[in-house]
N, C-alpha and C positions, 0 to 999 in steps of 0.2 A: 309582667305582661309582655309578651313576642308577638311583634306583627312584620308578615313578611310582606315585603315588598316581592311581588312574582314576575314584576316586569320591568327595570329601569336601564336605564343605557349609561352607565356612569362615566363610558369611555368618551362620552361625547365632547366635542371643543368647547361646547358651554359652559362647562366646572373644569378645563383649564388652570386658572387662577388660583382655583378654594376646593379643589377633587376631595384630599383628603379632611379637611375641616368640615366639608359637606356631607360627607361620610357620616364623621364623626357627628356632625347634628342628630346625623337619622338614628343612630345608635343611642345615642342619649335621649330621644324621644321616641325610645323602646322598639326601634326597626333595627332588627339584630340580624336579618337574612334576604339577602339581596340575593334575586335570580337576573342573571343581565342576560339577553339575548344578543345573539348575532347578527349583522346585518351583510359586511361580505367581510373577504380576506382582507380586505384594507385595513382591518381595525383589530383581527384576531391578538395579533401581538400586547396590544393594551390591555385588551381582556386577561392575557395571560398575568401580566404585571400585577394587573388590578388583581387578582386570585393572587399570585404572591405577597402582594402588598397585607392585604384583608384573608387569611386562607378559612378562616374558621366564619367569618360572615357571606362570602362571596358563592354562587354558586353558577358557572356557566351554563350556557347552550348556543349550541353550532348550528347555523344554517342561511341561505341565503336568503334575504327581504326582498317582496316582490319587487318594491320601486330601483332593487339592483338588477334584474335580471334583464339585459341587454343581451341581442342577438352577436355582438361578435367576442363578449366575455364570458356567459352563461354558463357555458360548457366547462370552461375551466374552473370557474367559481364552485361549482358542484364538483367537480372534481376535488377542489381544495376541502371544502363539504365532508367529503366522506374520507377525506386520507387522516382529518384532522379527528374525525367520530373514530377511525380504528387505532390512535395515538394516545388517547385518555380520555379519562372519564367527563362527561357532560350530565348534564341533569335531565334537555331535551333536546329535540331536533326545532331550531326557529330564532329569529321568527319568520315565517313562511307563510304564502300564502298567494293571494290576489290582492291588487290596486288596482280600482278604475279609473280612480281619481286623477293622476298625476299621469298616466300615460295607458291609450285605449288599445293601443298599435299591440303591442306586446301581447295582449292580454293570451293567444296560445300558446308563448312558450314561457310564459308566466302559470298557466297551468298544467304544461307538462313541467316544470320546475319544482310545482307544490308537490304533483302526481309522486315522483321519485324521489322527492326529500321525506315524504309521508312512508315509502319503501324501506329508508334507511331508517326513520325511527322503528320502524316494526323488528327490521333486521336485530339493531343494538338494544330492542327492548323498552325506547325510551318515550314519553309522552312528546306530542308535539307541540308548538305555541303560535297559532294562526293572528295572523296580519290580514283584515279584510276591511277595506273600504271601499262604500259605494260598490262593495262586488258579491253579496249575500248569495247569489244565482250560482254566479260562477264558483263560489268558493263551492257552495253544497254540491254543486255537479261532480266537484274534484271526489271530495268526502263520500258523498252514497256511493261513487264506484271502489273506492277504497272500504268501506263500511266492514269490519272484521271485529272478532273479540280485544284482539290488541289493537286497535285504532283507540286513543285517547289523548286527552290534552287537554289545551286554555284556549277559548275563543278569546285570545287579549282584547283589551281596550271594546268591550262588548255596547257594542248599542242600537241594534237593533230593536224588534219590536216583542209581543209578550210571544208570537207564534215563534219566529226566531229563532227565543231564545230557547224555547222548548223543543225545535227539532235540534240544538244544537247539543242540549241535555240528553237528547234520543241515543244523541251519537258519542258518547263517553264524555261529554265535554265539561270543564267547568269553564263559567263566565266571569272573567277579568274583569274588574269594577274598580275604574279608580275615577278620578275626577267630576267626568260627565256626569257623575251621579249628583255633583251639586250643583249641576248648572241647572238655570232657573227652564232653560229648553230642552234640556239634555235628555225629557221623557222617560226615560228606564225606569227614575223614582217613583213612576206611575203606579209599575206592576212588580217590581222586585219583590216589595211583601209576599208577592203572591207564589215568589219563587224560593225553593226551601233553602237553607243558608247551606245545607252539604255543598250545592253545588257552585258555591260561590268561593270566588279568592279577592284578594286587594291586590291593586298595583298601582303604580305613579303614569309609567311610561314615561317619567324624567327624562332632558326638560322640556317632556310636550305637554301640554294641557292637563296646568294647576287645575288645584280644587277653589272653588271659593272661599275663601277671599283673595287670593293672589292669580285668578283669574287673569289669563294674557302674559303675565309675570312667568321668569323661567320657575319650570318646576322641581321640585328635589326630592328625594327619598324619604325626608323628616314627614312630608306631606300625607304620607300614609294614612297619617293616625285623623287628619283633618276627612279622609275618604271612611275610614273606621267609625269616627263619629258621626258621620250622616248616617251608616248602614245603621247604627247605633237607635239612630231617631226612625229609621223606617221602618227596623223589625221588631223595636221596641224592648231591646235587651241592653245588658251593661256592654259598655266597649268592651270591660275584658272577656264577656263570650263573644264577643265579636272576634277579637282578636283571636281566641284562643281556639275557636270553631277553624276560623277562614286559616290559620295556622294549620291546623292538621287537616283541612281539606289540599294546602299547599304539598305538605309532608306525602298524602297519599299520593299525589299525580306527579311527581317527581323524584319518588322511590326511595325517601332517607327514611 
């Protein structure tokens, strides 16, 4: 059984102490394929290591996270953006996207940010991996003027409502499902059944927001299989079609 984790940050100063040990859990509790996104150039370098470290589990993606795009670095940070997509291979462009959350000021050139990082994945082919909080409006404004045959990607960390998730399906998108699915509020479990499992993927978002039971607890890559087992309980299949679906829905939208 392979389940891929499609969204974890393993560079982060959280796993510090135990990076590779932590690793090595996820793998041993059958997460064999890490997709880490980017958040800005401050961190590119670790990503690399971590891809030499792990070459056959690790898979990147370049771009800049909304909560980095600041008016007197932006420019440059997109610049860094695309020198590094024409330098080698990435899986996609992200994660990217809108935050309303953590800063409102920003919010337009946080979507001219999303607008031209969405350009360069079209450009190199590659799917995208959107960051949207508290910003559902703003992110689709970005998306329907962008709306093209090659427009595709992961609505990460998806939690919206059932209408949502279905214009986000309209728009080539699969919906990242990792934790929130087993919070007792976290809602999605309402309606996921009702959402077919092609368009779904697992993710951690390591170490943001464990699955139950280590709820508030940093989270980790091994966690996977605890988000696998709820989808497990809602669509009413064995974990390993779980696994083995949301595996090759990963596989299609990131071109291995």
């Amino acid at each position: 059984m392979i389940l891929t984790d499609t969204h974890t940050h393993l560079y982060s100063e959280e796993f510090d102490l135990d990076r590779t040990e932590m690793i090595q859990r996820a793998i041993d509790a059958g997460v064999s394929r890490f997709f880490v996104p980017s958040i800005d150039s401050g961190y590119t370098q670790k990503m690399y290591d971590l891809e030499m470290q792990f070459p056959e589990n690790i898979f990147l993606m370049m771009g800049l996270h909304p909560c980095y795009v600041k008016p007197k670095t932006y420019q440059q940070e997109l610049a860094h953006v695309e020198t590094e997509l024409s330098k080698k291979k990435f899986y996609a462009v992200g994660e990217i996207g809108v935050d309303m959350y953590w800063d409102k000021t920003t919010l337009k050139i946080q979507q001219e940010a999303f607008k031209r990082q969405i350009q360069l994945a079209k450009k190199h082919k590659l799917a995208i991996n959107i960051h949207c909080r508290e910003a559902f409006d703003e992110v689709f404004e970005v998306l329907d003027g962008e709306k093209s045959a090659d427009l595709f990607g992961i609505f990460h960390c998806f939690a919206g409502d059932f209408g949502q998730a279905k214009r986000a399906i309209d728009l080539n998108m699969k919906l990242g499902i990792g934790g929130v699915a087993t919070f007792k509020n976290g809602k999605i479990d309402q309606f996921l059944n009702e959402i077919d499992l092609k368009h779904i993927v697992l993710e951690t978002d390591s170490p943001y927001l464990a699955p139950v039971p280590f709820r508030g607890k940093r989270n980790e890559s091994s966690y996977t299989r605890l988000v696998a087992e709820k989808l497990s309980q809602i669509y009413q299949l064995p974990i390993e079609e779980i696994a083995r679906i949301t595996t090759e829905n990963s596989k299609a939208i990131f071109g291995i």
